[in-house]
TIPATI-182211 format. One record per residue (C-alpha): z, y, x. Coordinates in steps of 0.2 Angstrom, whole numbers, plus 5000, padded with zeros to 4 digits. Layout:
BEGIN
<up Z | north Y | east X> $
...
! end
This chain:
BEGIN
<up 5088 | north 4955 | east 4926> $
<up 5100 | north 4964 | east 4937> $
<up 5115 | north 4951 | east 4937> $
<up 5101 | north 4935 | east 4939> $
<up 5103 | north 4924 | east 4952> $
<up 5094 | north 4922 | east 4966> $
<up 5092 | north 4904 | east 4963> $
<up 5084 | north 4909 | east 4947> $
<up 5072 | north 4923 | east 4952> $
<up 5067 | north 4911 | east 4966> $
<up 5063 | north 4898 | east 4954> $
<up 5052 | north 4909 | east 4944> $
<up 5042 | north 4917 | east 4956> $
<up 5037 | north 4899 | east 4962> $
<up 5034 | north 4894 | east 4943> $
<up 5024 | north 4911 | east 4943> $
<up 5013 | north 4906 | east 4958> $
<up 5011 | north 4889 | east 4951> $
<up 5004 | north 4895 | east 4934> $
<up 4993 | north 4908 | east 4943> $
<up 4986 | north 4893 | east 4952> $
<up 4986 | north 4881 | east 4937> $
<up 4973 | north 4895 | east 4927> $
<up 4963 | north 4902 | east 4942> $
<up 4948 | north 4899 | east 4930> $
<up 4953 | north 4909 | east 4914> $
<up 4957 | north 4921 | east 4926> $
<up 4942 | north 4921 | east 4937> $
<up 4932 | north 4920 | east 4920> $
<up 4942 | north 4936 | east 4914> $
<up 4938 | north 4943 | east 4932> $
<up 4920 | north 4940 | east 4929> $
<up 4919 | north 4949 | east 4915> $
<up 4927 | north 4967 | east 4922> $
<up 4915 | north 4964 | east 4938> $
<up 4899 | north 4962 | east 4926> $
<up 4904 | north 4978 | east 4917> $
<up 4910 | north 4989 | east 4929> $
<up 4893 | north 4983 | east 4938> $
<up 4883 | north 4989 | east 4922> $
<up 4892 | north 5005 | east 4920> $
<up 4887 | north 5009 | east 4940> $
<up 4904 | north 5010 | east 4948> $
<up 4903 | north 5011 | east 4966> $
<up 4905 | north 4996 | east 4974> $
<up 4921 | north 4999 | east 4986> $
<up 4928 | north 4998 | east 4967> $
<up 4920 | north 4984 | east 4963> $
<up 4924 | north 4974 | east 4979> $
<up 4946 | north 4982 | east 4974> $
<up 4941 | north 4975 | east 4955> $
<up 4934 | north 4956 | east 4961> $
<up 4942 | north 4943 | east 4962> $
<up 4938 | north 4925 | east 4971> $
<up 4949 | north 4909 | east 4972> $
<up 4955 | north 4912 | east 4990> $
<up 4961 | north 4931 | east 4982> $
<up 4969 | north 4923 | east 4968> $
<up 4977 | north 4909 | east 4979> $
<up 4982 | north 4923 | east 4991> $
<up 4991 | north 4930 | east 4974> $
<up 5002 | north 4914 | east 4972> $
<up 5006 | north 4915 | east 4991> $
<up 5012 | north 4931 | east 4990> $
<up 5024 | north 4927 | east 4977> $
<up 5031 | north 4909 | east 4987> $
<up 5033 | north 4922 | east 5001> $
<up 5044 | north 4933 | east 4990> $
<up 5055 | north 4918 | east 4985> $
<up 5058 | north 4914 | east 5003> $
<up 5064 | north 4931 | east 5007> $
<up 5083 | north 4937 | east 5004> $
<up 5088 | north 4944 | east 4989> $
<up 5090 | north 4962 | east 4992> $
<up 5103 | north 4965 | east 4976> $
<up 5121 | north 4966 | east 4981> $
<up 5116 | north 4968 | east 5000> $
<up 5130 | north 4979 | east 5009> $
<up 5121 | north 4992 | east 5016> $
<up 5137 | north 5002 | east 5023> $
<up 5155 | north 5000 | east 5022> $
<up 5175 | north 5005 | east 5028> $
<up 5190 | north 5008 | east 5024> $
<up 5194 | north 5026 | east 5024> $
<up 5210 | north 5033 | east 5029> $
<up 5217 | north 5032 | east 5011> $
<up 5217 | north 5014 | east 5011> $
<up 5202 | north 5011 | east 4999> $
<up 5189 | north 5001 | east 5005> $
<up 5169 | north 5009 | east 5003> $
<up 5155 | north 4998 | east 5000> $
<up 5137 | north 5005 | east 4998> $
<up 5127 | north 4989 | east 4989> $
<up 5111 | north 4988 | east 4984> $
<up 5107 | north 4989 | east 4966> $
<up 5088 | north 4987 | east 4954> $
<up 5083 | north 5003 | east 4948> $
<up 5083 | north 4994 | east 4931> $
<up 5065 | north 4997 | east 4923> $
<up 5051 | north 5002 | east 4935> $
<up 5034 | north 5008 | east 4928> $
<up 5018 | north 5007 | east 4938> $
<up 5001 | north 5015 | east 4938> $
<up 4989 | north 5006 | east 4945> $
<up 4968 | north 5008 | east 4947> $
<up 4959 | north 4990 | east 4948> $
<up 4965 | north 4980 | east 4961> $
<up 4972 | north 4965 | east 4948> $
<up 4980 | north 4958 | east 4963> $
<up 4993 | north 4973 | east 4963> $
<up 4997 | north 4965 | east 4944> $
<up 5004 | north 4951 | east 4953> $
<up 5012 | north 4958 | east 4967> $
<up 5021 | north 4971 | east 4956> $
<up 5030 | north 4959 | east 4945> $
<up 5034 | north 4949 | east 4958> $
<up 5042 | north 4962 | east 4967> $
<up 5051 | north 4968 | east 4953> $
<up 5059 | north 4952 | east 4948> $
<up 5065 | north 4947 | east 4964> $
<up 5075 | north 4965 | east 4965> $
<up 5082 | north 4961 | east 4948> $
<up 5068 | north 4976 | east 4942> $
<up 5061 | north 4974 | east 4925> $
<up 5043 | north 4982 | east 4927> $
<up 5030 | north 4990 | east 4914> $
<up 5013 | north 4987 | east 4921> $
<up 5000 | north 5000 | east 4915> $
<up 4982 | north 4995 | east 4927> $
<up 4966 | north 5005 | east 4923> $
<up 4955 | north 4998 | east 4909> $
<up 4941 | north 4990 | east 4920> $
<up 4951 | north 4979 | east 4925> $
<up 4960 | north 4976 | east 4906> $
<up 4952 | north 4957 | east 4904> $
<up 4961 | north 4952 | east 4922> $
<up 4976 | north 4959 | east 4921> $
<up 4979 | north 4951 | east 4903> $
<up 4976 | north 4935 | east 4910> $
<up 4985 | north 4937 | east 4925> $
<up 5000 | north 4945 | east 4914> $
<up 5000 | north 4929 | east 4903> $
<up 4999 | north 4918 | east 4916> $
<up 5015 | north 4926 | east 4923> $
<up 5024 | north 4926 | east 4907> $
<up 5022 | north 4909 | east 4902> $
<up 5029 | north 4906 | east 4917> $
<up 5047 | north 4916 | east 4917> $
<up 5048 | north 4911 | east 4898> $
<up 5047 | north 4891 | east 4905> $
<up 5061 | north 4898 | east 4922> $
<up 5071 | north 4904 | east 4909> $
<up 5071 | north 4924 | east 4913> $
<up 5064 | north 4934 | east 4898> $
<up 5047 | north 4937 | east 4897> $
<up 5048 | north 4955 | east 4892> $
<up 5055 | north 4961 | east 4909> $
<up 5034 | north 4957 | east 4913> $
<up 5025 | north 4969 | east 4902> $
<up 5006 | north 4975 | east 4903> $
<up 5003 | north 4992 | east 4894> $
<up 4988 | north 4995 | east 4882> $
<up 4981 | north 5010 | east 4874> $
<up 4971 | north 5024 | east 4877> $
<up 4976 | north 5041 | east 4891> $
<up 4988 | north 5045 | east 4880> $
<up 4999 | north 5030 | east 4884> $
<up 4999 | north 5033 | east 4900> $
<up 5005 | north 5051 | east 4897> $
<up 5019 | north 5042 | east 4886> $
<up 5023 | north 5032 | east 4900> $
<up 5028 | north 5045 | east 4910> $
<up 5039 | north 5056 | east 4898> $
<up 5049 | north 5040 | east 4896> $
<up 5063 | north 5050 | east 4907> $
<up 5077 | north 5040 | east 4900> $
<up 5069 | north 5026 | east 4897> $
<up 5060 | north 5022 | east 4914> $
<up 5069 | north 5024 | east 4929> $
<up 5054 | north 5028 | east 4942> $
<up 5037 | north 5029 | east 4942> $
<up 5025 | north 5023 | east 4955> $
<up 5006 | north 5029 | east 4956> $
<up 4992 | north 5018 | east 4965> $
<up 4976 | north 5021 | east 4965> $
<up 4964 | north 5036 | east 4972> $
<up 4971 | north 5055 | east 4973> $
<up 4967 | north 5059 | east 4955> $
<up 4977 | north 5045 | east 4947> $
<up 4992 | north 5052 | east 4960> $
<up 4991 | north 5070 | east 4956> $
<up 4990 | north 5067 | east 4938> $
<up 5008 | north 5058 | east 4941> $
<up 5016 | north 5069 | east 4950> $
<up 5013 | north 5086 | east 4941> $
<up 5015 | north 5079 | east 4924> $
<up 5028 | north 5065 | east 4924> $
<up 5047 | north 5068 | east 4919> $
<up 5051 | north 5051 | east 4927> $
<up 5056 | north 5052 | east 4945> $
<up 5042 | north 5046 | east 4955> $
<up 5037 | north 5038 | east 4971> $
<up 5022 | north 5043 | east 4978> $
<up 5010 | north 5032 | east 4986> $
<up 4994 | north 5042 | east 4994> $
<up 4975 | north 5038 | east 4999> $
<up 4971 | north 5033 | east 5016> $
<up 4964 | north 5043 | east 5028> $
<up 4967 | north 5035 | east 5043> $
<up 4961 | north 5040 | east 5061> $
<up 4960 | north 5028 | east 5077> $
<up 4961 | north 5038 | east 5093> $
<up 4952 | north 5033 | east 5109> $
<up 4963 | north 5038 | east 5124> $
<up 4957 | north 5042 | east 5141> $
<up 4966 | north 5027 | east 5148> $
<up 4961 | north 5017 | east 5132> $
<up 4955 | north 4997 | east 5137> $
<up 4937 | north 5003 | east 5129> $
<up 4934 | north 4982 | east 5126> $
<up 4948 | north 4984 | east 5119> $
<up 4945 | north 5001 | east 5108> $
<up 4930 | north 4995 | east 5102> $
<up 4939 | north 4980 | east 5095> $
<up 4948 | north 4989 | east 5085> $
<up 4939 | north 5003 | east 5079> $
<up 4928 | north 4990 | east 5073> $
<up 4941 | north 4979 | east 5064> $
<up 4949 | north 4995 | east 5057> $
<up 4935 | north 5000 | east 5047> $
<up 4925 | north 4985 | east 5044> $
<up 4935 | north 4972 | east 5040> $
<up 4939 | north 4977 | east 5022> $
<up 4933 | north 4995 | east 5022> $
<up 4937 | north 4999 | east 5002> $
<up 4958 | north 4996 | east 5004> $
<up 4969 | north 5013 | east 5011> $
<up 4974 | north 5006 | east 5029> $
<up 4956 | north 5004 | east 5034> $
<up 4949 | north 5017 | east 5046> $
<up 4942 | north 5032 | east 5040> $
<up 4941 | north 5044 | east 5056> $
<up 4938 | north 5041 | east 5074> $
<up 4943 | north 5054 | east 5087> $
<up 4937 | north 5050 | east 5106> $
<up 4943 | north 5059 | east 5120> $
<up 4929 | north 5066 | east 5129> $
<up 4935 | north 5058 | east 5147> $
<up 4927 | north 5043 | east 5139> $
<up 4917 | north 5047 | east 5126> $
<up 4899 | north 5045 | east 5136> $
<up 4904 | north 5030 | east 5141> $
<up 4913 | north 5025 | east 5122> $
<up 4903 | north 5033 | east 5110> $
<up 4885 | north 5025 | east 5112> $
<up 4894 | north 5007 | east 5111> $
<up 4905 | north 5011 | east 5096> $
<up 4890 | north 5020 | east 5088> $
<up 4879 | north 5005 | east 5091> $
<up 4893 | north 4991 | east 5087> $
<up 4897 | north 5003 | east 5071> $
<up 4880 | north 5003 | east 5066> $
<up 4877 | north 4984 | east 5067> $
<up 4890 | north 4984 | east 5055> $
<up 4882 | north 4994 | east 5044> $
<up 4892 | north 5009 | east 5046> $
<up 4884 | north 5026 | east 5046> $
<up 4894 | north 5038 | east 5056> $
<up 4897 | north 5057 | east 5053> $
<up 4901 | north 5063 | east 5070> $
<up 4902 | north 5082 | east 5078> $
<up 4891 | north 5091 | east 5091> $
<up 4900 | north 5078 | east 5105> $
<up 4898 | north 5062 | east 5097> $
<up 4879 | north 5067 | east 5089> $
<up 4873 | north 5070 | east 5107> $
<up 4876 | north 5051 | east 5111> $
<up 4866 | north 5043 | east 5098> $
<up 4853 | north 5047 | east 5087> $
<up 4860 | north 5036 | east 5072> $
<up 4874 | north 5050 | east 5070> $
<up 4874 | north 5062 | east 5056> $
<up 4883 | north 5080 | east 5055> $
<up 4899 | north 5078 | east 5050> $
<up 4909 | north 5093 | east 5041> $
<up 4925 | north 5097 | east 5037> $
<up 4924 | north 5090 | east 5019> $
<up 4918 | north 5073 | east 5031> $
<up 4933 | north 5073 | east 5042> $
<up 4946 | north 5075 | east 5025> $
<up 4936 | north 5059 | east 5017> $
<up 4943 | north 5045 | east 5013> $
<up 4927 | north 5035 | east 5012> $
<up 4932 | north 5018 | east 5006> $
<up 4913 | north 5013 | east 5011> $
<up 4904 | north 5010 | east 5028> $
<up 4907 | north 5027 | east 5033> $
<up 4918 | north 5035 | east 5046> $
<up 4919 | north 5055 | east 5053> $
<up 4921 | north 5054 | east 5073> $
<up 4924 | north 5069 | east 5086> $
<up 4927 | north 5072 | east 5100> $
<up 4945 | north 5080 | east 5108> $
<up 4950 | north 5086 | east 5125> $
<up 4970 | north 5079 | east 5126> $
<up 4982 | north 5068 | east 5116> $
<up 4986 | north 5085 | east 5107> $
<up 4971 | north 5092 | east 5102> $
<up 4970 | north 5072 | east 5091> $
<up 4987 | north 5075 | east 5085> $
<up 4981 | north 5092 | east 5079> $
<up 4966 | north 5083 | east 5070> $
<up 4976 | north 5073 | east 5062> $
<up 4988 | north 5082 | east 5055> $
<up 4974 | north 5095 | east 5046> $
<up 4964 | north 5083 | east 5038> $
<up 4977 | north 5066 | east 5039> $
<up 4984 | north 5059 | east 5023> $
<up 5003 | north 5053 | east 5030> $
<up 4998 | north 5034 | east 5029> $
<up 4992 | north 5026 | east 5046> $
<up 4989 | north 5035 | east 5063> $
<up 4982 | north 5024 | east 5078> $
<up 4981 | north 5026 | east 5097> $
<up 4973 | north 5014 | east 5110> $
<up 4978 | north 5019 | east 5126> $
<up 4986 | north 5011 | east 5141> $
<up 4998 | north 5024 | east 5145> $
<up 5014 | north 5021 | east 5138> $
<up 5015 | north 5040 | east 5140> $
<up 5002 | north 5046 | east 5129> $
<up 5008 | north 5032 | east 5117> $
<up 5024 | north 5038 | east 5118> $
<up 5019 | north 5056 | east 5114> $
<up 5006 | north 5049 | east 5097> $
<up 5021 | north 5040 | east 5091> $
<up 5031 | north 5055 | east 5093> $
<up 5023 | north 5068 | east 5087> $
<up 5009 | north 5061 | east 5074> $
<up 5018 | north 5064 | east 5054> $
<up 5013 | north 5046 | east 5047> $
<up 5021 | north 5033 | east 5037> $
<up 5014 | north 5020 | east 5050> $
<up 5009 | north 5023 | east 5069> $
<up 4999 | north 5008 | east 5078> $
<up 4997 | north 5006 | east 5095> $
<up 4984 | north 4998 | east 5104> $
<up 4982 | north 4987 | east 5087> $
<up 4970 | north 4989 | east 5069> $
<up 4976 | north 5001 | east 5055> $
<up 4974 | north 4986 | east 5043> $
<up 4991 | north 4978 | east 5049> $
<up 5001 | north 4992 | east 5039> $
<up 5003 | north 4979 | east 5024> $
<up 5016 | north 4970 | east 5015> $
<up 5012 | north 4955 | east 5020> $
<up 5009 | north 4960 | east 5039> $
<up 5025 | north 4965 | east 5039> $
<up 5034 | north 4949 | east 5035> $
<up 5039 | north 4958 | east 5016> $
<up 5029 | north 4945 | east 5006> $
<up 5020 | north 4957 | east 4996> $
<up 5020 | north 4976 | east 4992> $
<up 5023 | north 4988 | east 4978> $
<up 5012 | north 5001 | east 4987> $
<up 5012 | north 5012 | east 5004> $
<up 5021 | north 5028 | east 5000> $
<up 5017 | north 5042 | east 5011> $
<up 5031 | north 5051 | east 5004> $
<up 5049 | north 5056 | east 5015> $
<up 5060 | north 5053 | east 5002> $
<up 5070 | north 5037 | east 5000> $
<up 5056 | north 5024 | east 5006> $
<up 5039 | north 5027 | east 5017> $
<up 5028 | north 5015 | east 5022> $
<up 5025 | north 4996 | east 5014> $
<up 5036 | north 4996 | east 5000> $
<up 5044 | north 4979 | east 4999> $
<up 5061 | north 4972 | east 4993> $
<up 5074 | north 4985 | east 4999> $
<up 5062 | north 4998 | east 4992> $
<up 5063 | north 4992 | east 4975> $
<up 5083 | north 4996 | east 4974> $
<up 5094 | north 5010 | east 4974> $
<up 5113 | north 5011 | east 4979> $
<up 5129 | north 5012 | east 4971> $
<up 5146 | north 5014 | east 4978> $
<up 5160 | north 5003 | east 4975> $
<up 5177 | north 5009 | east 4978> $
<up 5191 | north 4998 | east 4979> $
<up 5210 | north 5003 | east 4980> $
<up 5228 | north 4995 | east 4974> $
<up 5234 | north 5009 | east 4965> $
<up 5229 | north 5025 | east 4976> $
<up 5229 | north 5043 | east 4968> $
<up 5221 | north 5057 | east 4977> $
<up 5236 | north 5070 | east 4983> $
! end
């Protein structure tokens, strides 16, 4: 995988999205059946809304993957490079990581997007998805392979992973065997990985992800977002979880967002500042304000300065997406600055930190980590780095 060509990666991932497309119904039908049992066992339906899939999700699936194909190849990209004084000439290129194994809950879409992924950086990959979504991901996972088999790029460097827990504990004591190990999924799933795995790993995290109202915020504009951010696909980690409202505006912000909320279907949990605009608003605590729903829920409050949010969001935010709306391009400037997140948005909706928003095609997952990627994980992401060092004959004195 790591000395394919591009040409021949590119030409996979579009015989990849074609197949997806050409069994839409096996897989739809497979899809069906996780939904109908997940629904009988009472899963909460954020988890079941990750779990479904429809024809435009599956369709979004194969576009993800024609995205990738049009996107450079990040293998043998010079990152860095000079001659030093010695005369030899230095070149940092990008290189696979070789076998990456991921951990996934539900979402079959993320089946997809990994392999794609993967292949395109020259990555073979070990796809290990959570057992209600078993039925899709097989489908899906045979429709892939079917499909590198006919490109002419082994199979195998698409794998799902069966078995019980204990595989999963195998999976990551492969140290050796798997180069890194990526978590995705709720803060459980994440933990586990990270105390008990022996395989380096890059960690994704939940999403609890505030909007902050400024004092000079556009409040047509605010409540635009604020709205988008949390309703638009409230059970996925960049939607809206917490609203902070500074108190300049908030009795003029707080009953419209309420209300707009509300009409959503959203209840809100909000402190002494926010309850005394509407009636509709229940206490929130501090468990509230650490949530991350992944319902039609949010935690709002009220703060006194661009700090005093800042502050908020760094006891009880999860390092993923941070928002301001504001038109001062001060107290942007100071958010950006000063807010510890993987993403900060201003004057726009938490839900563009994605992938595909970014222009990356697709995404292995949005670390929340510091080390060596942060953010959408895309293409460059999914590499490491050698050095190449090349002389005529030069011996170190």
């Amino acid at each position: 995988m790591a000395l394919a060509k591009r040409s021949a990666k590119d030409d996979a991932l579009h015989a990849m999205a074609d197949a997806l497309e050409a069994r839409a119904s096996q897989i739809l039908d497979a899809n069906a059946a996780d939904v109908q049992a997940q629904e009988q066992a009472g899963t909460a339906a954020a988890l079941i809304d990750r779990l479904r899939l429809t024809t435009d999700r599956v369709g979004q699936m194969a576009t993800g993957l024609r995205e990738l194909a049009a996107l450079p190849d990040p293998v043998g990209e010079v990152v860095r490079g000079h001659t030093a004084p010695s005369g030899v000439e230095l070149r940092q290129v990008r290189v696979p990581f070789g076998v990456v194994g991921i951990i996934y809950e539900a979402r079959p879409n993320v089946t997809a997007d990994a392999a794609g992924i993967c292949l395109k950086s020259g990555n073979a990959v070990l796809l290990r998805g959570s057992s209600s979504a078993l039925q899709s991901n097989t489908a899906i996972v045979d429709a892939l392979r079917s499909a590198l088999d006919e490109a002419g790029l082994p199979a195998d460097s698409v794998q799902l992973v069966g078995g019980d827990r204990e595989a999963v504990g195998e999976l990551m004591r492969a140290r050796g065997l798997v180069d890194v190990l990526i978590p995705r999924g709720g803060a459980a799933l994440i933990q586990r990985v990270i105390t008990e795995s022996t395989v380096p790993v890059i960690e994704t995290g939940v999403g609890n992800c505030h909007v902050y109202v400024d004092a000079d915020a556009d409040l047509d504009v605010a409540e635009r977002i604020v709205v988008n951010s949390k309703v638009q696909r409230p059970s996925v980690c960049n939607a809206a979880e917490s609203l902070l409202v500074h108190e300049a505006v908030a009795a003029e912000f707080l009953p419209r967002i309420v209300k707009a909320l509300s009409a959503e279907g959203v209840t809100v949990h909000g402190d002494e500042g926010v309850r005394r605009t509407s009636p509709d608003v229940i206490p929130a605590t501090d468990d509230d304000y650490a949530t991350e729903y992944l319902s039609l829920d949010i935690s709002a409050k009220t703060v006194a300065s661009v700090e005093e949010a800042v502050e908020h969001i760094r006891e009880f935010g999860s390092g993923h997406t941070e928002a301001i709306v504001t038109r001062s391009q001060e107290s942007a400037r100071r958010f950006a600055a000063t807010v510890d997140a993987a993403a900060v948005v201003v004057n726009a909706s938490t839900r563009f930190t994605d992938g595909a928003e970014f222009g990356f095609g697709a995404e292995i997952g949005i670390s929340t980590q510091k080390l060596h990627a942060r953010g959408p994980m895309g293409l460059p992401e999914m590499t490491s780095t050698k050095y190449v060092v090349t002389g005529d004959g030069q011996v170190r004195e």
